[in-house]
Predicted model as a PDB file, atoms N, CA, C, CB and O in Angstrom, pLDDT in the B-factor column:
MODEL        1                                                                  
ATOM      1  N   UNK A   1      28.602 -18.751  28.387  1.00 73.00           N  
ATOM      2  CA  UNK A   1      27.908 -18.989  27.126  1.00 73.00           C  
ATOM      3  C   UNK A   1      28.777 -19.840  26.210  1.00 73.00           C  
ATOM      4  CB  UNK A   1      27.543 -17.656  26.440  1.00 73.00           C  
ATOM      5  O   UNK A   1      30.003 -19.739  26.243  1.00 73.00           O  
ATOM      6  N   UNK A   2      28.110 -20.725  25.350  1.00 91.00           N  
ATOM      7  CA  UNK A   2      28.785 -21.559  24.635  1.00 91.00           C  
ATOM      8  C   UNK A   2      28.876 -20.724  23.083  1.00 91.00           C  
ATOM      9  CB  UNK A   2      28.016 -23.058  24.695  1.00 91.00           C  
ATOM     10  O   UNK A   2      28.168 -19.763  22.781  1.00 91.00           O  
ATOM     11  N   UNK A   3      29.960 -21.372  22.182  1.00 93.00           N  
ATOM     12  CA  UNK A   3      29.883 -20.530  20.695  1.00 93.00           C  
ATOM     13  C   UNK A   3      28.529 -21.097  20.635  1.00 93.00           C  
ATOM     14  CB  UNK A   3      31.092 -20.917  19.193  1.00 93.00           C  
ATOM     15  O   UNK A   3      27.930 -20.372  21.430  1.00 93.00           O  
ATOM     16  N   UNK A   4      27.482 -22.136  20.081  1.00 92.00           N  
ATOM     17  CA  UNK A   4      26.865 -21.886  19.736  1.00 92.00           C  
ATOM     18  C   UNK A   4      25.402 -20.633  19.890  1.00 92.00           C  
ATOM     19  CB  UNK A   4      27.031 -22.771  19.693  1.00 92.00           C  
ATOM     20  O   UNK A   4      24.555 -20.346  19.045  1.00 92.00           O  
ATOM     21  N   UNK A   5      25.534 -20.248  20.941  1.00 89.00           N  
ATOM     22  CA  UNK A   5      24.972 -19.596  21.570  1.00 89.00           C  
ATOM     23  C   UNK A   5      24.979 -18.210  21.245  1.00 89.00           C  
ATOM     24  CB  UNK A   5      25.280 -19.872  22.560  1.00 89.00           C  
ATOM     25  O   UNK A   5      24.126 -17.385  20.916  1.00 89.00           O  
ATOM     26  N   UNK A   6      26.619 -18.213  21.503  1.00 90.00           N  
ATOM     27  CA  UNK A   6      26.840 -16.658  20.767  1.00 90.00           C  
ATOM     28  C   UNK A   6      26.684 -16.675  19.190  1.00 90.00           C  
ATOM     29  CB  UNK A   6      28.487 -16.037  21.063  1.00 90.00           C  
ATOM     30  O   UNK A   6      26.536 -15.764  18.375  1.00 90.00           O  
ATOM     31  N   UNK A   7      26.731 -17.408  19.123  1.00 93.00           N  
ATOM     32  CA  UNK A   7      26.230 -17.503  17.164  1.00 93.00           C  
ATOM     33  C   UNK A   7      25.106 -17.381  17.244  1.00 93.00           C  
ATOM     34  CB  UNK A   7      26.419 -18.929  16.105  1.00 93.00           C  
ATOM     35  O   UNK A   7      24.801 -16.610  16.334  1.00 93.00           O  
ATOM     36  N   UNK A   8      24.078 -17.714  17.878  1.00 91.00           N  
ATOM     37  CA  UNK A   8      22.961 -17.673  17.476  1.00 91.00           C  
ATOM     38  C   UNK A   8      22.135 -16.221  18.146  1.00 91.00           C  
ATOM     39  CB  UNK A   8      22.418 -19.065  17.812  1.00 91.00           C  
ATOM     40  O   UNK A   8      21.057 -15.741  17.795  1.00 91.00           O  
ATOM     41  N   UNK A   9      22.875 -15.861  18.985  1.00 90.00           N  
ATOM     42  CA  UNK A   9      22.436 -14.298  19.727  1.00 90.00           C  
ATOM     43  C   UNK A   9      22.491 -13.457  18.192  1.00 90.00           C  
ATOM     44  CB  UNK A   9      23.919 -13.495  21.245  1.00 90.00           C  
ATOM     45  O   UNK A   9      21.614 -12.955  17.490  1.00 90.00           O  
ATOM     46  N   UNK A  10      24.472 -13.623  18.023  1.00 91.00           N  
ATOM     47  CA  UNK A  10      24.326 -12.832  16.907  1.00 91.00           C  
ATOM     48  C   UNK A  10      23.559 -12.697  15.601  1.00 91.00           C  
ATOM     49  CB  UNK A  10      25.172 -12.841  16.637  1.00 91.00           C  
ATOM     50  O   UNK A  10      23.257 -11.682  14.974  1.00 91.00           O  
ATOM     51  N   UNK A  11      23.343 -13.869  15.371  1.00 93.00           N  
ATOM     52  CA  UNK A  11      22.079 -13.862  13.871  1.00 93.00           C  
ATOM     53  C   UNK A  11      20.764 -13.096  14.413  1.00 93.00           C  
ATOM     54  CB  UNK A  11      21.400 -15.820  13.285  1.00 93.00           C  
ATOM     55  O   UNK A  11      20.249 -12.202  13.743  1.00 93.00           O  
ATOM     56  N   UNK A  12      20.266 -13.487  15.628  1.00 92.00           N  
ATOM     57  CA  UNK A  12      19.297 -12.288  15.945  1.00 92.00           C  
ATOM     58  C   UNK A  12      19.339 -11.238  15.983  1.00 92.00           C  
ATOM     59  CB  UNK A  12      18.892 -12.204  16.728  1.00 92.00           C  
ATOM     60  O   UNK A  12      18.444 -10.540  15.505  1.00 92.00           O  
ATOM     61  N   UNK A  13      20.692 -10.625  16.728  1.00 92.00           N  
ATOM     62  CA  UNK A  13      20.336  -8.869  16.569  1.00 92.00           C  
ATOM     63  C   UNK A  13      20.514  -8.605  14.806  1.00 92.00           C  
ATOM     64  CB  UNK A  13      21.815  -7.632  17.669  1.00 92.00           C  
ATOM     65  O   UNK A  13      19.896  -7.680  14.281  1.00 92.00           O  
ATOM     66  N   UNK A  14      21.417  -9.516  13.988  1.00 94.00           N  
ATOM     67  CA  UNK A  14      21.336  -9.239  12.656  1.00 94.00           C  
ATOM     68  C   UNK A  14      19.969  -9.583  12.230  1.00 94.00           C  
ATOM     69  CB  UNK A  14      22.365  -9.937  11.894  1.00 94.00           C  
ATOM     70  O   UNK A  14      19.787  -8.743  11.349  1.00 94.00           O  
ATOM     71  N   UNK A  15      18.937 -10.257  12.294  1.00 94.00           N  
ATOM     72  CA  UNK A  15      18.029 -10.330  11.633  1.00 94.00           C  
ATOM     73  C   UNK A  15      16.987  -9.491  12.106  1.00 94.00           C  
ATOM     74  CB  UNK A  15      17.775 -11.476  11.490  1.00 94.00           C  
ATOM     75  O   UNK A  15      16.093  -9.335  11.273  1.00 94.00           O  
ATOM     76  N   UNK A  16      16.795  -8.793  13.384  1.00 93.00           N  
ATOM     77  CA  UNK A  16      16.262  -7.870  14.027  1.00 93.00           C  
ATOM     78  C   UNK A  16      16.673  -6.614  13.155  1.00 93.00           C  
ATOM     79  CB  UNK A  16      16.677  -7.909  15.476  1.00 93.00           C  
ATOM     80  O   UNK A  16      15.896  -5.963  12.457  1.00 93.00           O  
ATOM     81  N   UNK A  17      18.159  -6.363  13.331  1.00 94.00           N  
ATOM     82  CA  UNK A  17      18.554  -4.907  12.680  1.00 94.00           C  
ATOM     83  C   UNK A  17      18.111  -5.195  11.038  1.00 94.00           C  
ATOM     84  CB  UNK A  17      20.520  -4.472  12.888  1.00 94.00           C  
ATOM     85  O   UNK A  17      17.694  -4.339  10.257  1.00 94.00           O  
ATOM     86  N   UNK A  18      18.277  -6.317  10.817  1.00 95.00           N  
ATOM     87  CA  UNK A  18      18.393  -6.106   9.074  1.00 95.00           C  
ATOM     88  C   UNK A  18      16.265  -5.985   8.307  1.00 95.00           C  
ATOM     89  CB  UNK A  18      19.581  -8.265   8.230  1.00 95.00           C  
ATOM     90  O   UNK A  18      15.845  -5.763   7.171  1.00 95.00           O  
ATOM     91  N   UNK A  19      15.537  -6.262   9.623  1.00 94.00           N  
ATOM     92  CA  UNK A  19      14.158  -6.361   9.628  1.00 94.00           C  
ATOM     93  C   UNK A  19      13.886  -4.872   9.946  1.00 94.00           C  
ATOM     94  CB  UNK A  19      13.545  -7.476  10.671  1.00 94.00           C  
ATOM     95  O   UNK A  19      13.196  -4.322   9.087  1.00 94.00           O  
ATOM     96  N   UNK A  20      14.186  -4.262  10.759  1.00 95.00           N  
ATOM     97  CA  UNK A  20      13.803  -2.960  11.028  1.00 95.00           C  
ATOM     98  C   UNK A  20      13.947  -1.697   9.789  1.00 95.00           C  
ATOM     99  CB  UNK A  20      14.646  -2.649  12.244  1.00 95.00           C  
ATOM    100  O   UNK A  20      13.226  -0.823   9.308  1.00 95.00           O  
ATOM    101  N   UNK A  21      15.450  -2.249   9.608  1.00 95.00           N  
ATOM    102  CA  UNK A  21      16.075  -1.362   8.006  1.00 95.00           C  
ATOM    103  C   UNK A  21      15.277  -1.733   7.014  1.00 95.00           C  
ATOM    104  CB  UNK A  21      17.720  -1.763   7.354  1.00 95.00           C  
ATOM    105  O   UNK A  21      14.724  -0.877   6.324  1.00 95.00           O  
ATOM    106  N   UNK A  22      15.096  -3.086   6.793  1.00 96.00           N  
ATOM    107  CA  UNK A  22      13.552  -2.402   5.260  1.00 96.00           C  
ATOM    108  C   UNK A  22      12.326  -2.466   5.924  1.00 96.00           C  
ATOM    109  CB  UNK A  22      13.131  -3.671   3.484  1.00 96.00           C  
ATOM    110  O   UNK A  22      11.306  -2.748   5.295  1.00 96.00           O  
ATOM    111  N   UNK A  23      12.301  -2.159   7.523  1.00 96.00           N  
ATOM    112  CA  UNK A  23      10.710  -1.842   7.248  1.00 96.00           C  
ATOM    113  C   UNK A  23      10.468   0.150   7.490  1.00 96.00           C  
ATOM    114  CB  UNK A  23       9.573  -3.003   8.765  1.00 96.00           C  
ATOM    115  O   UNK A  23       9.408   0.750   7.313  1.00 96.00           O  
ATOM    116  N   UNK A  24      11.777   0.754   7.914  1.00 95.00           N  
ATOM    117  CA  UNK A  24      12.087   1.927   7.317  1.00 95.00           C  
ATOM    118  C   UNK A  24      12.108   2.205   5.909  1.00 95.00           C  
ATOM    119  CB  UNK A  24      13.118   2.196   7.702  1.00 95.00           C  
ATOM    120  O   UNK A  24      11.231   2.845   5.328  1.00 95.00           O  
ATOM    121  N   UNK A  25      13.453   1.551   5.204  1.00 96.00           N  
ATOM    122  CA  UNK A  25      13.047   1.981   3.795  1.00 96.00           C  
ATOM    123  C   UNK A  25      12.121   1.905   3.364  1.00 96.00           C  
ATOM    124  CB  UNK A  25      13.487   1.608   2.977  1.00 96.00           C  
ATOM    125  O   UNK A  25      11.624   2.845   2.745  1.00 96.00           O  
ATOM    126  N   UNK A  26      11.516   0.725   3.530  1.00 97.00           N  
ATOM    127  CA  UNK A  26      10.037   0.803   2.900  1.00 97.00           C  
ATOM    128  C   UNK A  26       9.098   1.697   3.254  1.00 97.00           C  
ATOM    129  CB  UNK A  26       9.360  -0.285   3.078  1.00 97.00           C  
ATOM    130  O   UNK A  26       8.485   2.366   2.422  1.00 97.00           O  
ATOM    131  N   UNK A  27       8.891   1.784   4.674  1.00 96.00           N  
ATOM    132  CA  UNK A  27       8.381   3.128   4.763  1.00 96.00           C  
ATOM    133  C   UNK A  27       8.748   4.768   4.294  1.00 96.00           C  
ATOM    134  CB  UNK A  27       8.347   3.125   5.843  1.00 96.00           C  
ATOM    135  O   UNK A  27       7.924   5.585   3.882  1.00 96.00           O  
ATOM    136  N   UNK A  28       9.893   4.939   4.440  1.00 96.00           N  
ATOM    137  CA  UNK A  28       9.661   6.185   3.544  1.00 96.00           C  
ATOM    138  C   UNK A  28       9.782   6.137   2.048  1.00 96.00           C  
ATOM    139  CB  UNK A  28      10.575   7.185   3.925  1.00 96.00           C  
ATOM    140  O   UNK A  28       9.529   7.113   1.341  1.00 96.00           O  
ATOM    141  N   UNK A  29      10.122   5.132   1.648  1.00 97.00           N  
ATOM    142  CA  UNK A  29       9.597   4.840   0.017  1.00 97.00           C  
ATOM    143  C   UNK A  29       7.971   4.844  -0.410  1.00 97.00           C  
ATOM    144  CB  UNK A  29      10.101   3.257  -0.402  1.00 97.00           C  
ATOM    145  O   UNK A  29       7.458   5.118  -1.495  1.00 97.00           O  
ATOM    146  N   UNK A  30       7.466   4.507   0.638  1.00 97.00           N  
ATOM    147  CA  UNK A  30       5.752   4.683   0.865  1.00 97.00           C  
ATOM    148  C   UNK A  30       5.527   6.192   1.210  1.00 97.00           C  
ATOM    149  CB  UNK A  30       5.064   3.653   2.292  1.00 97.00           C  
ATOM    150  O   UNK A  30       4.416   6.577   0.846  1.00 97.00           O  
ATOM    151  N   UNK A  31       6.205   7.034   1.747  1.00 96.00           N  
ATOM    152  CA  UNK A  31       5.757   7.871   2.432  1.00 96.00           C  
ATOM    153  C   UNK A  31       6.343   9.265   0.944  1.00 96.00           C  
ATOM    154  CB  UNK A  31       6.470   7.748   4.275  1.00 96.00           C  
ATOM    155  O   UNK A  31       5.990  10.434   0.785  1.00 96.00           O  
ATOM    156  N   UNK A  32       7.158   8.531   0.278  1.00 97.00           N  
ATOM    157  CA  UNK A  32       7.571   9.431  -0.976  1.00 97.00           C  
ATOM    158  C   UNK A  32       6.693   9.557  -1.602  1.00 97.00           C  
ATOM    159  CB  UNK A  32       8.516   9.081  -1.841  1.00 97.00           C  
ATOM    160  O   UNK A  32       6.164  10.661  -1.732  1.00 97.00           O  
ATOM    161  N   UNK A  33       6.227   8.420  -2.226  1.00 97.00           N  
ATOM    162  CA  UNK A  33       4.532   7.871  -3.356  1.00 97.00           C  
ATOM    163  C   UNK A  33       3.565   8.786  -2.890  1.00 97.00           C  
ATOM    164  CB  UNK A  33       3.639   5.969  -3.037  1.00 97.00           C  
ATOM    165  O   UNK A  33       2.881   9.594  -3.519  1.00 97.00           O  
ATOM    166  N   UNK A  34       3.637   8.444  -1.295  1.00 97.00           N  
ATOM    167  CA  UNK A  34       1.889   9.012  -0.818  1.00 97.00           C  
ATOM    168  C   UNK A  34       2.321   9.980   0.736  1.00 97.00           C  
ATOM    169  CB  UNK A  34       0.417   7.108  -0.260  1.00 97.00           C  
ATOM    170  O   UNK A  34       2.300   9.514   1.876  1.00 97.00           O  
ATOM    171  N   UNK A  35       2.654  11.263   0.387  1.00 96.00           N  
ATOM    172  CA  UNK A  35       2.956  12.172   1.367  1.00 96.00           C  
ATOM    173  C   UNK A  35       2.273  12.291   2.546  1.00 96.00           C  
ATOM    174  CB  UNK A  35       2.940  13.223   0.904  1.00 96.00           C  
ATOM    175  O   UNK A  35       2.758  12.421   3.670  1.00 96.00           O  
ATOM    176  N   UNK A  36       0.403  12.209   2.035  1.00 97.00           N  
ATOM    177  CA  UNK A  36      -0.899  12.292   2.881  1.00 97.00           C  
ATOM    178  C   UNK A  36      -1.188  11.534   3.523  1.00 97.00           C  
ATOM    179  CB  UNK A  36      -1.887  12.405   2.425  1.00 97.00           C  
ATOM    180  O   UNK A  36      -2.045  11.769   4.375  1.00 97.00           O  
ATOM    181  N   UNK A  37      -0.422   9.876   3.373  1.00 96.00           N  
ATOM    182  CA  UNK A  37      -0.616   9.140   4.291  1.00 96.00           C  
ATOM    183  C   UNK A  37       0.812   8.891   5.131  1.00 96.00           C  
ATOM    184  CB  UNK A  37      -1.272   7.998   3.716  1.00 96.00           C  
ATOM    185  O   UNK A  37       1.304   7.770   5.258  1.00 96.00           O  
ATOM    186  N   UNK A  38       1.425  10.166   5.709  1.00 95.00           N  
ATOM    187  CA  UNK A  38       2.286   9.697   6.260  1.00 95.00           C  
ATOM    188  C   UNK A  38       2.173   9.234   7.574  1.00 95.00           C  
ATOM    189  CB  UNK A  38       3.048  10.377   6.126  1.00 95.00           C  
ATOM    190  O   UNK A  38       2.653   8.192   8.020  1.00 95.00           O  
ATOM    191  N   UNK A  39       1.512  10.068   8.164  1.00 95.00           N  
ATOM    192  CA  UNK A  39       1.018   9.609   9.487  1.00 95.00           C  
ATOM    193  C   UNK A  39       0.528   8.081   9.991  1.00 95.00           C  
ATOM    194  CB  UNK A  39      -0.041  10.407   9.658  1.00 95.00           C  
ATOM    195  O   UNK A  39       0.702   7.517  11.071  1.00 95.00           O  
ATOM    196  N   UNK A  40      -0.168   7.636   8.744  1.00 96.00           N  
ATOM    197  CA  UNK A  40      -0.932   6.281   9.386  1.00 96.00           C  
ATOM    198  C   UNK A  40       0.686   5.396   8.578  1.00 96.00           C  
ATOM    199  CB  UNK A  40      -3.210   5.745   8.516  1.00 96.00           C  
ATOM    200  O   UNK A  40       1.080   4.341   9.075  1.00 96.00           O  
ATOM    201  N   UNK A  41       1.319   5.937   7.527  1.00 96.00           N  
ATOM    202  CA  UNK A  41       2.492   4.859   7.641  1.00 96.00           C  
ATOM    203  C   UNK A  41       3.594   4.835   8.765  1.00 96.00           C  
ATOM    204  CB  UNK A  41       3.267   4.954   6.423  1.00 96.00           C  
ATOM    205  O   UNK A  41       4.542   4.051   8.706  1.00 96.00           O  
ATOM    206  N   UNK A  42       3.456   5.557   9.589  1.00 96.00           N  
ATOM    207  CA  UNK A  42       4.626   6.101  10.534  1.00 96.00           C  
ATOM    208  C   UNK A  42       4.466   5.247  12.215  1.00 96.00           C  
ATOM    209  CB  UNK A  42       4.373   8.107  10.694  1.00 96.00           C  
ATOM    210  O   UNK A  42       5.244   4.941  13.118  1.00 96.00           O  
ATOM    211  N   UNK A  43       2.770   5.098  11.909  1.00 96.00           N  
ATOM    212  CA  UNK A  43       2.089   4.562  12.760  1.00 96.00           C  
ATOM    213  C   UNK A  43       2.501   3.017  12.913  1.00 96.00           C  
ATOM    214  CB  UNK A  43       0.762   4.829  12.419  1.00 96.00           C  
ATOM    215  O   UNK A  43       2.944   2.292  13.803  1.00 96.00           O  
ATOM    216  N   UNK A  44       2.035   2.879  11.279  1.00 96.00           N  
ATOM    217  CA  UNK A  44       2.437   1.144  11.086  1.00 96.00           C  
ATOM    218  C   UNK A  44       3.688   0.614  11.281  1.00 96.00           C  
ATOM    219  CB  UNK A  44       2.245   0.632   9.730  1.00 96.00           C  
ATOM    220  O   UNK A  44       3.960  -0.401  11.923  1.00 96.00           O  
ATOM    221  N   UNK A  45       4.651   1.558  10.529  1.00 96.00           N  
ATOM    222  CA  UNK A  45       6.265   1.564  11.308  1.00 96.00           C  
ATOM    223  C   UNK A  45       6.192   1.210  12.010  1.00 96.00           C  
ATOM    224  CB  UNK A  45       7.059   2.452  11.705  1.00 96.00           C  
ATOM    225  O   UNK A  45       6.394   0.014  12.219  1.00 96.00           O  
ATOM    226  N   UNK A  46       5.821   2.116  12.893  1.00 96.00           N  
ATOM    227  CA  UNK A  46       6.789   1.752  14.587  1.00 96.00           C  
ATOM    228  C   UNK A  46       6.135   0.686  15.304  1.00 96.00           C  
ATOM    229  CB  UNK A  46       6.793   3.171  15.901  1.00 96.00           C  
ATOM    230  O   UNK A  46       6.599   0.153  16.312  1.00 96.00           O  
ATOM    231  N   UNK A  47       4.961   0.371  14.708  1.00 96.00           N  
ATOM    232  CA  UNK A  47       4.461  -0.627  15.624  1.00 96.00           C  
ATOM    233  C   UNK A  47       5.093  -1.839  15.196  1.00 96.00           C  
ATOM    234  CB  UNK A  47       2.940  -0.751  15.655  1.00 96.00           C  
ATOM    235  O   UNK A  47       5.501  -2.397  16.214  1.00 96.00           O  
ATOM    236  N   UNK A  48       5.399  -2.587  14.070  1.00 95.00           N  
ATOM    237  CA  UNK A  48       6.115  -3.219  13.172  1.00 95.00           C  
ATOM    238  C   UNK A  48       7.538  -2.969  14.224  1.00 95.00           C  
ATOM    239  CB  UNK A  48       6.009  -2.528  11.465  1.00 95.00           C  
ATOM    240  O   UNK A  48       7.899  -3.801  15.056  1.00 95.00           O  
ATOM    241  N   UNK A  49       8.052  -1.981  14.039  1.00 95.00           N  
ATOM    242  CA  UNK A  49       9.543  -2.111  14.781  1.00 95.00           C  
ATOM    243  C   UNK A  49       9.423  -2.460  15.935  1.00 95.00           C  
ATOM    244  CB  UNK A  49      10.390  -0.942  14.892  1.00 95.00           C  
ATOM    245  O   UNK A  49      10.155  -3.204  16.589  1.00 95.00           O  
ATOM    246  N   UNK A  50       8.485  -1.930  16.228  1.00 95.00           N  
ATOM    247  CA  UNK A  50       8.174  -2.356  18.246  1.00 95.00           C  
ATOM    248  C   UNK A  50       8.432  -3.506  17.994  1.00 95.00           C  
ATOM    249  CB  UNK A  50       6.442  -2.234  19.255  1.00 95.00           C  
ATOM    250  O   UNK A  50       9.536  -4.052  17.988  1.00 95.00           O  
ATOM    251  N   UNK A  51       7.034  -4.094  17.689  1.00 95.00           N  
ATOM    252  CA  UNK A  51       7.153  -6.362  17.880  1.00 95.00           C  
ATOM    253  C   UNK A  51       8.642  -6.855  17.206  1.00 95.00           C  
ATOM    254  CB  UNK A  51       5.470  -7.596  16.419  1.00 95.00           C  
ATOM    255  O   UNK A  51       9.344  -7.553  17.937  1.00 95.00           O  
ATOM    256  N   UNK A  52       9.161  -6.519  15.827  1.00 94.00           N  
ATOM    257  CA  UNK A  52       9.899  -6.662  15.226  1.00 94.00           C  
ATOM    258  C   UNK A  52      11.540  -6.595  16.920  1.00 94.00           C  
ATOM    259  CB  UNK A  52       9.550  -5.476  13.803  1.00 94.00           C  
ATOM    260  O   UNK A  52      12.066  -7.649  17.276  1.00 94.00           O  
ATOM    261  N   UNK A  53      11.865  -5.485  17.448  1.00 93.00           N  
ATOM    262  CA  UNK A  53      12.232  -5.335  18.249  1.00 93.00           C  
ATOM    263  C   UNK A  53      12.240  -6.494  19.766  1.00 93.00           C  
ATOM    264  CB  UNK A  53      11.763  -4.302  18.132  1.00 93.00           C  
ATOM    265  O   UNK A  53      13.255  -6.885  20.344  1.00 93.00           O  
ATOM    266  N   UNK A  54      11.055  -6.779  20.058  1.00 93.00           N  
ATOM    267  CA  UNK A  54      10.524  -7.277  21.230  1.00 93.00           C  
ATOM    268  C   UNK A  54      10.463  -8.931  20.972  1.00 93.00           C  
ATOM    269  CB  UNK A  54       9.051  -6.543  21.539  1.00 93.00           C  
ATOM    270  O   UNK A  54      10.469  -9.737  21.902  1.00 93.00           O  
ATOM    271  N   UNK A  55      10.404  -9.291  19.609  1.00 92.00           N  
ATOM    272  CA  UNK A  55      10.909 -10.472  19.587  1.00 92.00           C  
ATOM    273  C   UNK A  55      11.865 -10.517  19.153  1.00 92.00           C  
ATOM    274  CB  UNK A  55      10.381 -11.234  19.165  1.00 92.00           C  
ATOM    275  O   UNK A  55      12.326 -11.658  19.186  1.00 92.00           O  
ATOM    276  N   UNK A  56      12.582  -9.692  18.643  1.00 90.00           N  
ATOM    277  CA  UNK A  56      14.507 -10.270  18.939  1.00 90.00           C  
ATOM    278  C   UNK A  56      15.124 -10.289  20.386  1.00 90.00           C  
ATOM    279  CB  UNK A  56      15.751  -9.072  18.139  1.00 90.00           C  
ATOM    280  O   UNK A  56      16.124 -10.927  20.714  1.00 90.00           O  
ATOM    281  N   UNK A  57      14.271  -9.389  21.290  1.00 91.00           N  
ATOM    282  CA  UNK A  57      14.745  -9.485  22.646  1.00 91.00           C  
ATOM    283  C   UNK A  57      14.589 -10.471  22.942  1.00 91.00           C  
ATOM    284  CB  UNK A  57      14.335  -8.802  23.537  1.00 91.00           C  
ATOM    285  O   UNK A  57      15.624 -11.018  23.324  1.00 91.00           O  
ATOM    286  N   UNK A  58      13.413 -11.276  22.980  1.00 91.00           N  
ATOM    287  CA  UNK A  58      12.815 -12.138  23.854  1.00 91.00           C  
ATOM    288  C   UNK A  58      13.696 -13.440  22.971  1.00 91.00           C  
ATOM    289  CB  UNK A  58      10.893 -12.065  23.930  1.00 91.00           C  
ATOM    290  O   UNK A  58      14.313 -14.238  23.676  1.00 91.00           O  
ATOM    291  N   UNK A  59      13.731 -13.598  21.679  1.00 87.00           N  
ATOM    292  CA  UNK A  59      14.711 -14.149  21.347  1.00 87.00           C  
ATOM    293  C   UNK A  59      16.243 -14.662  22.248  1.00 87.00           C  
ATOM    294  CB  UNK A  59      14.828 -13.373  20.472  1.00 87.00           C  
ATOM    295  O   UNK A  59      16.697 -15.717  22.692  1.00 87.00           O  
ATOM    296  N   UNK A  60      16.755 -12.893  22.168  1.00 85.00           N  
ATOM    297  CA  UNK A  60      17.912 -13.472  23.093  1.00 85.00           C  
ATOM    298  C   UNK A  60      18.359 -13.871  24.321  1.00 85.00           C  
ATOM    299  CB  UNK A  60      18.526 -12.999  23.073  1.00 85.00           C  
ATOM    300  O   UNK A  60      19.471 -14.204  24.730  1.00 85.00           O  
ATOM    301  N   UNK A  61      17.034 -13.751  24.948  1.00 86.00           N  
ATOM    302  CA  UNK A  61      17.032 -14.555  26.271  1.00 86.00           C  
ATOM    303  C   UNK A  61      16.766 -16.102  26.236  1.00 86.00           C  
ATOM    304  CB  UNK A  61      15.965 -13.971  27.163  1.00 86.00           C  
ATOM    305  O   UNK A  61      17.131 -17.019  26.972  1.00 86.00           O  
ATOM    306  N   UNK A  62      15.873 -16.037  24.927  1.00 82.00           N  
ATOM    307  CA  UNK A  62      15.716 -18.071  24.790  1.00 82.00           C  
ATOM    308  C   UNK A  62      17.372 -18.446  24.458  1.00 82.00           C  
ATOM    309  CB  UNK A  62      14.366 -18.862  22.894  1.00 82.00           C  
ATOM    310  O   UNK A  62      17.840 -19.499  24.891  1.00 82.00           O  
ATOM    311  N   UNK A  63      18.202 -17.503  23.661  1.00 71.00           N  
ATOM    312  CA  UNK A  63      19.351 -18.508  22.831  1.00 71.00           C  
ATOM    313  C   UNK A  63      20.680 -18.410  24.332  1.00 71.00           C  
ATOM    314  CB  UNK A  63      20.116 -17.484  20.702  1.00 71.00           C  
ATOM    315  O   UNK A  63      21.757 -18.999  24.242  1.00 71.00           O  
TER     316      UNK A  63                                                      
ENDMDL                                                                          
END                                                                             
């Protein structure tokens, strides 16, 4: 692997990890407001982290 390469792996798992962390906070900052909808926010989470997840992978196989 060349540096640029590894530079650019690394900005992905950072922009992957740093995407997942507010779409947690935000979710339980949502889930503080509105207790009753925790379920369908928990839902939206993870699906959000899934893709959020699955294209930083697929990411680091292009870089």
């Amino acid at each position: 692997m060349t540096i640029p390469n590894i530079v650019g792996a690394g900005l992905i798992v950072i922009g992957a990890g740093l995407g997942i962390g507010r779409i947690g906070g935000q979710a339980m900052e949502a889930i503080a407001r509105q207790p009753e909808a925790s379920g369908k926010i928990q839902t939206a989470m993870l699906i959000a982290a899934a893709l959020i997840e699955g294209i930083g992978f697929a990411a680091l196989f292009a870089a």
